[in-house]
C-alpha positions as CSV (number, residue, x, y, z in Angstrom):
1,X,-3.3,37.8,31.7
2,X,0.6,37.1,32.5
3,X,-0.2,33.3,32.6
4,X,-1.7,33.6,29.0
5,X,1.2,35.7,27.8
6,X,3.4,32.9,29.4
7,X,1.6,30.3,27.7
8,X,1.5,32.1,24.1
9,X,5.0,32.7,24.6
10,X,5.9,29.1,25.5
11,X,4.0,28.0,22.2
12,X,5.5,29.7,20.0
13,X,9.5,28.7,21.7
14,X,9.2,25.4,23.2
15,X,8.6,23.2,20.2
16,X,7.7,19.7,22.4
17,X,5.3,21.8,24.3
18,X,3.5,23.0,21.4
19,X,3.4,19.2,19.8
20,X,2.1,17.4,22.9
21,X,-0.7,20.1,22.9
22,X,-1.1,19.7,19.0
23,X,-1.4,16.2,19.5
24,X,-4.4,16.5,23.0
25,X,-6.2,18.3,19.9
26,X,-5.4,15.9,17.3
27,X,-6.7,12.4,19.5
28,X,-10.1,14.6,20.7
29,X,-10.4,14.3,16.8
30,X,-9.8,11.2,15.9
31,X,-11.3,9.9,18.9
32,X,-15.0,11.7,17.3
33,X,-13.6,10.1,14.0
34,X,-13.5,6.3,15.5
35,X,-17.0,6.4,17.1
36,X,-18.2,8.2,13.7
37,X,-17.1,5.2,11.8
38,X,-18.4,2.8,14.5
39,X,-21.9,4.5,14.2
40,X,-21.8,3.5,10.7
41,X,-20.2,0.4,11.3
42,X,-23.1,-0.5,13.3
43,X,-26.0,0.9,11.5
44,X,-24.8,0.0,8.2
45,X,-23.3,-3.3,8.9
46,X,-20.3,-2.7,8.0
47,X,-17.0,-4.4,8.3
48,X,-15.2,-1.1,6.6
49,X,-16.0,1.5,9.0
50,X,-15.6,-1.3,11.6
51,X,-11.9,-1.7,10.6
52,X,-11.4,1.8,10.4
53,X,-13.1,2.2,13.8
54,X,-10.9,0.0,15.6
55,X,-7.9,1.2,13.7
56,X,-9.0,5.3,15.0
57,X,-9.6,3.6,18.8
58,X,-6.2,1.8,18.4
59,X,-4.6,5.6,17.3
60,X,-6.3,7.5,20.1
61,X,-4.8,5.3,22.8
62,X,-1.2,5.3,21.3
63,X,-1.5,9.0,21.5
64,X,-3.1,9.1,24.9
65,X,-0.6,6.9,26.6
66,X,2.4,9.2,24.8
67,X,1.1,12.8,26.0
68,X,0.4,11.4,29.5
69,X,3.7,10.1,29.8
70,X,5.3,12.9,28.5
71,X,3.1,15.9,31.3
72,X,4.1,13.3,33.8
73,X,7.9,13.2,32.7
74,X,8.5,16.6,31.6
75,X,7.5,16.9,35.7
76,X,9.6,14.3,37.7
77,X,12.3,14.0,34.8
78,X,12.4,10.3,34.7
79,X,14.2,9.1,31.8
80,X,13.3,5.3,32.5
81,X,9.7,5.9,32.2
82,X,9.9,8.0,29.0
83,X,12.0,4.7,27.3
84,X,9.2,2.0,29.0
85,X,6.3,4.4,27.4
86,X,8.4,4.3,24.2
87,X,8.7,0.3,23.9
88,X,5.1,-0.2,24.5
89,X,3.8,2.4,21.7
90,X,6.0,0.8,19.7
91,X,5.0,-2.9,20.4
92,X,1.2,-1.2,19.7
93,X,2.4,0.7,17.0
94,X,2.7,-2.4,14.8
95,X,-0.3,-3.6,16.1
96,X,-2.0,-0.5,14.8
97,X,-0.3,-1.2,11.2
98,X,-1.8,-4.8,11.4
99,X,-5.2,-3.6,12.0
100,X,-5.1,-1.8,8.7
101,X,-4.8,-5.4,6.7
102,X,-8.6,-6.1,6.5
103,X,-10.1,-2.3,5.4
104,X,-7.5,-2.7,3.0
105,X,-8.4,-5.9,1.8
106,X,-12.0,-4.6,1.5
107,X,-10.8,-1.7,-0.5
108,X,-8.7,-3.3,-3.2
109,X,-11.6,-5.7,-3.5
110,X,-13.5,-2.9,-3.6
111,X,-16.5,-3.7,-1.7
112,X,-19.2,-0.6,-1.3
113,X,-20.0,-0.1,2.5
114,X,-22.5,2.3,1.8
115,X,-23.5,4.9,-0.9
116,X,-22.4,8.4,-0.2
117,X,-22.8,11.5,-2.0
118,X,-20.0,13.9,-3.7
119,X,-20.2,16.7,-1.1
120,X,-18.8,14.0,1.4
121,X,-16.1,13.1,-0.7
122,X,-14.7,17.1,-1.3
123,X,-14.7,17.8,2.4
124,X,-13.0,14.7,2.8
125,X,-10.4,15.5,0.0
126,X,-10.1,18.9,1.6
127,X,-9.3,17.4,4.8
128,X,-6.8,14.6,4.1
129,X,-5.0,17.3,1.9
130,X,-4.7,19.6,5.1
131,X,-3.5,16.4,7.4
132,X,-0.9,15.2,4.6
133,X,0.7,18.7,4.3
134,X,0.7,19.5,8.0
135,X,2.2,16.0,9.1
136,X,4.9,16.7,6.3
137,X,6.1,20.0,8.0
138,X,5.4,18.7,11.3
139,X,7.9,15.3,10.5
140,X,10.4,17.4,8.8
141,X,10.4,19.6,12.2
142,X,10.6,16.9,14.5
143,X,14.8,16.9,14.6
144,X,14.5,20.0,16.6
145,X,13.7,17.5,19.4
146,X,15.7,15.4,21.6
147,X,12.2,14.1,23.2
148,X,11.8,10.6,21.9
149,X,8.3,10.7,22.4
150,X,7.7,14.2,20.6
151,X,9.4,12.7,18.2
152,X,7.3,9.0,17.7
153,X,4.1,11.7,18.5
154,X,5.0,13.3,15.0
155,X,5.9,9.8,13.3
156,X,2.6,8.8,14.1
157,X,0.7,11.8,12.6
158,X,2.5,11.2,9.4
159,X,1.3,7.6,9.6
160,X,-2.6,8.9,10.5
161,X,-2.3,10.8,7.2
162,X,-1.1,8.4,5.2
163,X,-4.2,6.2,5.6
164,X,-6.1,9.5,5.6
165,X,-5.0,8.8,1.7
166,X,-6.8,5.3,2.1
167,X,-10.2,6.6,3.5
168,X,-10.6,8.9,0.5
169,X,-9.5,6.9,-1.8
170,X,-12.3,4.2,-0.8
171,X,-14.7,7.0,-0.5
172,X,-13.9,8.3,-4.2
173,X,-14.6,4.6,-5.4
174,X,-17.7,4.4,-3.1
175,X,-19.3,8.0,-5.0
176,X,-18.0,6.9,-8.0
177,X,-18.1,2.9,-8.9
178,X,-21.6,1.3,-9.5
179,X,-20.2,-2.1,-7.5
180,X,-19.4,-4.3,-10.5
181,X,-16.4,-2.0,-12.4
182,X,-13.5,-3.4,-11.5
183,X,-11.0,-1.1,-13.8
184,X,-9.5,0.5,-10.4
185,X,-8.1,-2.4,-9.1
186,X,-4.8,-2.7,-10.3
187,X,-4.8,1.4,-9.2
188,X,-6.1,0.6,-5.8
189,X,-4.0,-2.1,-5.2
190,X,-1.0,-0.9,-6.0
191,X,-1.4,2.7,-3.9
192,X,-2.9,0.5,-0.9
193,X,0.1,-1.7,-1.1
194,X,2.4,1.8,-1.6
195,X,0.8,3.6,1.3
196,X,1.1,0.4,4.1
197,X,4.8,-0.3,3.0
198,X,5.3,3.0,3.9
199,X,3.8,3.1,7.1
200,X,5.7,-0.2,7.7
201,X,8.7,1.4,6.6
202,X,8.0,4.4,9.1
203,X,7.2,2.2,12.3
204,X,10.1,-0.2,12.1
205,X,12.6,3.0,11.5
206,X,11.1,4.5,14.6
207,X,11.2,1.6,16.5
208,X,14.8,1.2,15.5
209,X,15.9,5.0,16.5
210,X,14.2,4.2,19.6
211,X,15.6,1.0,21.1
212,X,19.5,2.7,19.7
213,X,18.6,5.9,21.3
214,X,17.7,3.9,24.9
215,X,20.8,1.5,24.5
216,X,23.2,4.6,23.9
217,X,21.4,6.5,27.2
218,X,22.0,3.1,29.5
């Protein structure tokens, strides 16, 4: 009973604590998300929820390699291996921004992996709402942190819900377009183009406060 009080307690004071655990829940997620789209990659043929797979598999690791460096140097202390962690998610993270170029492609061009109903399409609407308002709060939050990788953890949420924005939007085309209409691409294109400058824009300021915040430590 004292060790749950204790670890309540800790959650609601220790604010890198309670986003490295945030974030364990948030790649079990995604991690069902990616081999969801792969399922449908496969069986549908589909090089859109292939993308998107690989993009999800691509998120999960960045966030795996970030909370298991941050258990293993909130327990030796090492500041060296918390700045090595940090270049390497950041070399991945713009490999993870790269990977988005082809479902984005797809989508401005608007090609129809599959049919889906509207019922997918609310829950999904429901959801990326949730993520977009929760990362906002979350990002806004993250100065109360001098961790650099509870900070990058909360960067990258932000980033996962912008293309969160992406998915639905393709999915709304997918319930609603017959496969010929073309009317939405000048709309999709230019929020497609909107959301990946900013998750551009996010990465390379990230990587920036990183490499300063190392430099100024040395």
């Amino acid at each position: 009973m004292n060790r749950g009080k204790q670890y309540i307690n800790r959650w609601k004071t220790d604010f890198d604590f309670k986003t490295v655990i945030s974030a364990s829940g948030s790649l079990a997620a995604t991690a069902i998300f990616a081999f969801y789209n792969g399922f449908l990659g496969i069986r549908h043929a589909s090089l859109w929820y292939g993308t998107i797979c690989v993009y999800y598999l691509i998120l999960v690791i960045l966030r795996g390699i970030i909370i298991t460096a941050e258990k293993k140097t909130l327990r030796d202390k090492r500041e060296d291996r918390r700045s090595k962690v940090y270049i390497t998610v950041s070399a991945l993270l713009l490999i993870l921004n790269l990977s988005l170029i082809i479902p984005i492609s797809l989508m401005v061009v608007q090609q129809k992996p599959v049919n889906l109903t509207l019922i997918p399409a609310i829950a999904m609407a429901a959801y990326t709402t949730y993520k977009i308002i929760m990362a906002s709060v979350n990002l806004k939050r993250r100065k109360r942190s001098s961790d650099s990788l509870v900070r990058l953890l909360r960067t990258i949420s932000f980033i996962d819900a912008l293309v969160s924005i992406l998915t639905l939007q393709n999915t709304l085309i997918m319930v609603n377009s017959n496969g010929e209409d073309t009317g939405l691409l000048p709309l999709t294109a230019a929020t497609s183009a909107a959301v990946f400058l900013a998750v551009m824009l996010l990465s390379v300021a990230a990587i920036i406060k990183g490499i300063v915040s190392i430099k100024n430590r040395e």
